[in-house]
C-alpha positions in Angstrom: 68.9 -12.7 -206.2 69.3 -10.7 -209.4 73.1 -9.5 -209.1 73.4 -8.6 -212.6 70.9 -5.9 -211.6 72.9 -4.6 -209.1 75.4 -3.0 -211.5 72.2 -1.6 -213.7 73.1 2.1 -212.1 76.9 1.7 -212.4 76.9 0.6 -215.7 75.3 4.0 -216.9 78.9 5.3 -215.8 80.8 2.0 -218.2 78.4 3.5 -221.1 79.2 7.2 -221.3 82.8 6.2 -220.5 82.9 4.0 -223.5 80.8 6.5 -225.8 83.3 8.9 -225.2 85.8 6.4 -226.4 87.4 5.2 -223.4 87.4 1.7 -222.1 86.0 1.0 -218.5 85.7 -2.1 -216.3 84.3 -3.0 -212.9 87.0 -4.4 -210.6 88.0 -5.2 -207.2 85.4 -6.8 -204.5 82.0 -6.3 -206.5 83.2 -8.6 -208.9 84.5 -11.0 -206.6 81.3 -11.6 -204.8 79.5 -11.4 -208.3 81.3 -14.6 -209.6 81.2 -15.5 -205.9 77.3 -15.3 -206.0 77.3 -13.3 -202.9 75.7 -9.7 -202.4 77.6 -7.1 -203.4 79.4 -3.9 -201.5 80.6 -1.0 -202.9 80.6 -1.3 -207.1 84.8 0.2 -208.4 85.1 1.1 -211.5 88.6 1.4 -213.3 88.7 3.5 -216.8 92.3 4.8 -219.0 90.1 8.3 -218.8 91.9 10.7 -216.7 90.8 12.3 -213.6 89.9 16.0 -215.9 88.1 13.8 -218.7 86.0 11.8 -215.9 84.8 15.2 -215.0 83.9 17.0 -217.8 82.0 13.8 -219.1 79.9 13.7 -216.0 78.0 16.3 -214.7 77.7 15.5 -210.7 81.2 14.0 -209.5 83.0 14.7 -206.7 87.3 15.4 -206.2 88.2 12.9 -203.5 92.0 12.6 -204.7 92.2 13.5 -209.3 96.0 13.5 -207.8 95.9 9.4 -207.3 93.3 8.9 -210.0 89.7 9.0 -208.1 86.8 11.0 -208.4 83.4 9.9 -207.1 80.6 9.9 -209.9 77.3 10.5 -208.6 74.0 8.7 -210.4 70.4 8.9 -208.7 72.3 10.2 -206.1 74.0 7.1 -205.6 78.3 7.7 -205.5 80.3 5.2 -207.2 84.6 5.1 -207.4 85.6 5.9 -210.4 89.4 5.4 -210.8 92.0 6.0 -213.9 94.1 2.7 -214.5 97.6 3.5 -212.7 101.1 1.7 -211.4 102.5 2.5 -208.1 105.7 3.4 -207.0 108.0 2.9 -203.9 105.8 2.8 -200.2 108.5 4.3 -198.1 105.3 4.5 -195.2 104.4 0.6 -195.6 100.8 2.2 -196.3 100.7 4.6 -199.3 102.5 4.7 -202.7 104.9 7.3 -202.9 103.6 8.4 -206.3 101.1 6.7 -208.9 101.3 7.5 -213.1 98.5 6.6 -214.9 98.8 3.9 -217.3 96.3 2.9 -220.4 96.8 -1.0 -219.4 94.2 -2.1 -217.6 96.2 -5.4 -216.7 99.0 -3.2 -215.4 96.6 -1.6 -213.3 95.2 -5.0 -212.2 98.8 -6.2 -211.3 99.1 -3.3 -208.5 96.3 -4.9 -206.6 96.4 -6.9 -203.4 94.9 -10.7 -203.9 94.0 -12.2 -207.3 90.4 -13.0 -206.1 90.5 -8.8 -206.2 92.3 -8.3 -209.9 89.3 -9.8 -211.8 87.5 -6.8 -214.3 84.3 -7.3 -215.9 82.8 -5.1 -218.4 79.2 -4.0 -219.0 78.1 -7.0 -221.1 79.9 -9.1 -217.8 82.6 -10.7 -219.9 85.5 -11.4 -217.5 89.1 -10.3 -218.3 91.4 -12.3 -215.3 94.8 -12.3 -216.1 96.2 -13.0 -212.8 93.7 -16.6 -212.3 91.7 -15.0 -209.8 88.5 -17.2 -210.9 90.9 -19.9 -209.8 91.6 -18.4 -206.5 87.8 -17.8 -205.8 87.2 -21.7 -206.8 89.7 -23.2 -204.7 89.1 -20.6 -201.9 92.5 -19.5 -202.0 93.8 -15.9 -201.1 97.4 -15.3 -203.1 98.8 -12.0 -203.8 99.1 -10.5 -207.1 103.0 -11.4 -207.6 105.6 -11.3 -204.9 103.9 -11.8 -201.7 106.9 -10.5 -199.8 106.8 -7.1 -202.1 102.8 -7.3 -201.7 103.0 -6.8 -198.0 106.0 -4.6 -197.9 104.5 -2.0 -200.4 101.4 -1.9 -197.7 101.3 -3.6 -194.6 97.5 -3.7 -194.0 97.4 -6.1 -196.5 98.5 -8.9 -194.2 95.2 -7.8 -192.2 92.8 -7.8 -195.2 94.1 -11.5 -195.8 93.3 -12.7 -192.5 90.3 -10.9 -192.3 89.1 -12.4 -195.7 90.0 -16.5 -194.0 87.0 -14.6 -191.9 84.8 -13.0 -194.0 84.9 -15.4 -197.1 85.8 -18.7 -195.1 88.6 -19.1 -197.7 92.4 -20.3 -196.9 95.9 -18.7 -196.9 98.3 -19.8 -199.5 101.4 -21.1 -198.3 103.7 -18.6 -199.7 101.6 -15.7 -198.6 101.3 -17.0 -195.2 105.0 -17.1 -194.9 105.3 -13.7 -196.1 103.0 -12.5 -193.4 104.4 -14.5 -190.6 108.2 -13.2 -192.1 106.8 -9.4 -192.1 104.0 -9.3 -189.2 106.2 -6.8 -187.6 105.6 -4.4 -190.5 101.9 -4.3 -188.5 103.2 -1.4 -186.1 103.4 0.9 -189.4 99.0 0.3 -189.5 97.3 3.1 -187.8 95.1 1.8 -184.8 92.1 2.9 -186.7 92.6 1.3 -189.4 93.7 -1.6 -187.2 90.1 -2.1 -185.6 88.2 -1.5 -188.4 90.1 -4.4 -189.8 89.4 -6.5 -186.6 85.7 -5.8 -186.2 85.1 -7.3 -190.1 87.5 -10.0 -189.3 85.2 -10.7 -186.0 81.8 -10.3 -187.8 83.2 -13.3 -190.6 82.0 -16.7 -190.7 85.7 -18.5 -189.5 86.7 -15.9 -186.8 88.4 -19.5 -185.2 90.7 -19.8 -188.2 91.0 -16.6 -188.5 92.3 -15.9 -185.0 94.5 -19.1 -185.3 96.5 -17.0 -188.4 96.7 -14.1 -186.4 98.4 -16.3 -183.3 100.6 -18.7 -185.6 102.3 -15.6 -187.8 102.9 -13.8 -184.8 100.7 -10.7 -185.8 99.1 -10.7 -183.0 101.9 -10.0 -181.3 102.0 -6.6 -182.9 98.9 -5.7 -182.1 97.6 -2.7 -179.8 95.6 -4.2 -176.8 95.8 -7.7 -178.3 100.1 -7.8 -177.7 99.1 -8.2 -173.8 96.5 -10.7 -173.6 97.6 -14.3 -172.6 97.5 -16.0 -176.4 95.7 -19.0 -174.3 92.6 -16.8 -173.1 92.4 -15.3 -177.1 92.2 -19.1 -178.4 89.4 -20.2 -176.5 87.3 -17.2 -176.7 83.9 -18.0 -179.2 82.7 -14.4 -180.5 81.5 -13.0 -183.1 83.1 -9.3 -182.5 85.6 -7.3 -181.7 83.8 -5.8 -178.7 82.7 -9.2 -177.1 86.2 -10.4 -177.7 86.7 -7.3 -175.5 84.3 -8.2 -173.0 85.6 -11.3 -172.3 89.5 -10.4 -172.0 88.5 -7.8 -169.7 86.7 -10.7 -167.2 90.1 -12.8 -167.9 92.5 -9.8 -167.6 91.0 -7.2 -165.3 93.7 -4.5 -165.1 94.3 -4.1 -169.0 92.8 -1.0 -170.1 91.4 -1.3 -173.7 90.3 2.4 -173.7 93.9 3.3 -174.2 95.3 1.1 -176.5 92.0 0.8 -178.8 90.1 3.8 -180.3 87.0 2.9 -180.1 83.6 4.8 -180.1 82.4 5.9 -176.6 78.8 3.7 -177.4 81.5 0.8 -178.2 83.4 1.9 -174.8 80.0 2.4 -172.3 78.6 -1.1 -174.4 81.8 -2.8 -172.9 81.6 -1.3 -169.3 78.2 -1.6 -168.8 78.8 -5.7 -169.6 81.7 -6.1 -167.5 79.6 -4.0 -164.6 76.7 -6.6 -165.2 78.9 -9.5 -164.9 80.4 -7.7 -161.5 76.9 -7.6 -160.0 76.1 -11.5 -161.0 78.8 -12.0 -158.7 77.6 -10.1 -155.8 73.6 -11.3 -156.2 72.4 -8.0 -156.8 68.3 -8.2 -156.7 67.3 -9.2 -160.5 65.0 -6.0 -160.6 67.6 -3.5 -160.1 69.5 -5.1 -162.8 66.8 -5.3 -165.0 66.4 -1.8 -164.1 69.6 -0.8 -164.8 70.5 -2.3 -167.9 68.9 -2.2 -171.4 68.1 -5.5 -173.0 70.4 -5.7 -175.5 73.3 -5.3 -172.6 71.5 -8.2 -170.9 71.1 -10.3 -174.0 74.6 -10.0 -175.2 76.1 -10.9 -172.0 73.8 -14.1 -172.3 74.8 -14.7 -175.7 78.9 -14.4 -174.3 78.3 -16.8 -171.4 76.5 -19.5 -173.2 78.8 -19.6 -176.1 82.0 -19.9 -173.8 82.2 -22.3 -170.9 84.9 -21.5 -169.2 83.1 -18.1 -167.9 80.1 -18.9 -164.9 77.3 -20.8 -166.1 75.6 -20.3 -163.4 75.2 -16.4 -164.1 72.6 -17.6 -167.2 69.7 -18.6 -164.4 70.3 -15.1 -162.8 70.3 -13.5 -166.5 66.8 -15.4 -167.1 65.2 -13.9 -164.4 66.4 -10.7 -165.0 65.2 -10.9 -168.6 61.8 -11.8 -166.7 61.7 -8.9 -164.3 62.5 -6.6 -167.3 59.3 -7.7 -169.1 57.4 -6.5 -165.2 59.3 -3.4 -164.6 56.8 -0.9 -163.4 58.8 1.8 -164.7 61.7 2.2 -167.2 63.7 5.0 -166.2 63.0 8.0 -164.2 61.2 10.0 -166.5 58.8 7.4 -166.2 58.1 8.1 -162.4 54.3 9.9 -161.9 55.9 12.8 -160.5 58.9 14.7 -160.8 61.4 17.1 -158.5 59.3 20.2 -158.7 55.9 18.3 -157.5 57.8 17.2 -154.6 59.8 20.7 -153.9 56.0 22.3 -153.9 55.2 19.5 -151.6 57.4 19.8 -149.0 58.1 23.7 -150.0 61.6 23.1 -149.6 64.2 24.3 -152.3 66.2 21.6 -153.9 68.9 19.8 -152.8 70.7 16.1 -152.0 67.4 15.5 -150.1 65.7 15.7 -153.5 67.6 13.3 -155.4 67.5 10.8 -152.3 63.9 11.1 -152.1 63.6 10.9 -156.1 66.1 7.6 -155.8 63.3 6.2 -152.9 60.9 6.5 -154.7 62.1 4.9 -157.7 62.6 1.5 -155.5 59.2 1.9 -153.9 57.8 2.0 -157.2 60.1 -0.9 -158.7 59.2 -3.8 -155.7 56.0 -2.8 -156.0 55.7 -0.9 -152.3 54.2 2.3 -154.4 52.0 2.8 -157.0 53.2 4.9 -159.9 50.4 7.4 -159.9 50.6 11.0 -158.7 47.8 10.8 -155.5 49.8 7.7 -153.5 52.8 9.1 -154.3 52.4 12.5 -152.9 50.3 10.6 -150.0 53.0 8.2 -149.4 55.7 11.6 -149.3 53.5 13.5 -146.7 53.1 10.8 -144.7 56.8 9.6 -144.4 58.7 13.7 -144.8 
């Protein structure tokens, strides 16, 4: 893996800033995973050009907020963060500086960030300028705030997330005094929106520790704060084994039938149907429903992932995953995946029977459909409209 020629576009932008007589640096997560030798997200780029200079310098660039520094530069139609050095003031909303001036010290723009592992800069030729020994952090795995930890986490309280989700993502560890700062301030959580709150929770569940993770989230009492995740029984979020927020879902819903996640987490409705179709499948494990009706019913991904939840936690029925293996079978023998896939339609049979629509029609439709499923009917026009004549 080449990383260094994953900054090739980017750097375009670090050229004509410093032809123009500006200094420019990478900074922030692309440079952590660089010296991380991981792939790399989004590329930031920090500059002492103002907003107005960034935009008469390049020609495509796009105003997402000149008034905190930003503008997105657009090369080979790829968008990259181009942002003036600045310090921060007060964060009387625990989420967004009151004000920001812009500075022409890149390490005083460095010392407003969250983590040291994030206040590393690198410039074109990839010389590193790390005044805050976040090449340490990154070596020893460590996540320590720039500075005060306590004034870290007050200024913006989604912080505290980012650090647990990063024990996920990165498999690194909290430092003591930044994990007391978080277990002193978790309330400050309730100031997060609940957007901003999940997107958080579904990187933290797609990490490679979500264990130690969730252990952080349980011993500094920020769970507690959490929507949805403030009425579970800590015991059943311990023992759970997932690797997502919506099968962490899943499986508090079996535990904890009456809490209602659709109200307390905004989620997508795919994300909602993907968890009540699950828990609907695990309902009809439980009352033997025939395997070709649920393999009928549900796509194989819905079937899969309820697999994937069982086996991986023991406490749920094991016995379900002999009843999921022969629905997986079936699904590979289904005559027929939906309706459209039934030889005739309601206006063959209406012409038929000439007889206008009706409840009849979706009855018979729904009759059919099982004929052809166990088999009792051939899906071909001729036995069909045969079998209808002879039985209406």
């Amino acid at each position: 893996m080449n990383l260094e020629e994953t900054f090739k576009e980017a750097n375009l932008i670090l050229d004509t800033l410093q032809k123009n007589g500006f200094e420019a640096y990478f900074v922030g997560g692309s440079v952590r995973d660089y010296l991380m030798n991981v792939d790399i997200g989004d590329i930031d780029i920090t500059t002492n050009a103002l907003p107005e200079d960034i935009q008469n310098i390049f020609p495509r660039t796009i105003d997402v907020g000149v008034e905190h520094g930003t503008v997105i530069v657009v090369i080979n139609k790829t968008p990259f963060e181009v942002t003036t050095y600045r310090t921060e003031t007060t964060y009387s909303d625990y989420r967004r500086p009151d004000s920001v001036s812009f500075t022409t010290s890149i390490k005083e723009d460095l010392a407003r960030r969250d983590f040291t592992m994030n206040a590393i800069a690198m410039d074109r030729m990839f010389k590193i300028y790390d005044p805050y020994n976040g090449q340490l952090s990154i070596k020893n795995k460590e996540i320590i705030t720039v500075g005060d930890p306590y004034e870290r986490f007050n200024e913006d309280a989604l912080r505290m997330l980012r650090a647990i989700r990063f024990v996920s993502q990165l498999d690194f560890k909290l430092n003591k005094s930044t994990f007391n700062a978080i277990s002193q301030l978790a309330s400050n959580v309730k100031y997060i929106s609940v957007e901003r709150i999940v997107q958080e929770l579904k990187k933290l569940y797609s990490g490679v520790n979500v264990s130690h993770a969730k252990s952080l989230l349980i011993h500094s009492e920020i769970l507690n704060f959490l929507p949805y995740f403030n009425k579970l029984d800590i015991d059943y979020v311990k023992k759970t084994n997932v690797h997502s927020l919506i099968n962490e879902i899943i499986i508090q819903q079996i535990l904890n039938e009456n809490n209602h996640f659709e109200n307390e987490l905004k989620l997508s409705n795919d994300e909602k149907n993907n968890i009540k179709d699950s828990l609907r499948l695990y309902k009809n494990l439980s009352e033997n429903e025939s395997p070709i009706i649920l393999a009928y019913n549900y796509t194989e991904h819905d079937i899969l992932n309820l697999k994937n939840i069982i086996n991986d936690n023991n406490f749920l029925n094991q016995q379900y995953l002999k009843q999921i293996n022969d629905i997986l079978l079936e699904k590979k023998r289904l005559m027929i995946r939906s309706k459209k896939d039934l030889a005739v339609n309601g206006n063959d049979l209406m012409k038929t029977l000439n007889r206008r629509g009706g409840p009849w029609l979706k009855e018979l439709i729904s009759e059919i459909e099982r004929n052809v499923l166990f088999n009792k009917l051939d899906n071909n026009y001729e036995s069909i409209i045969e079998w209808v004549k002879d039985e209406y």
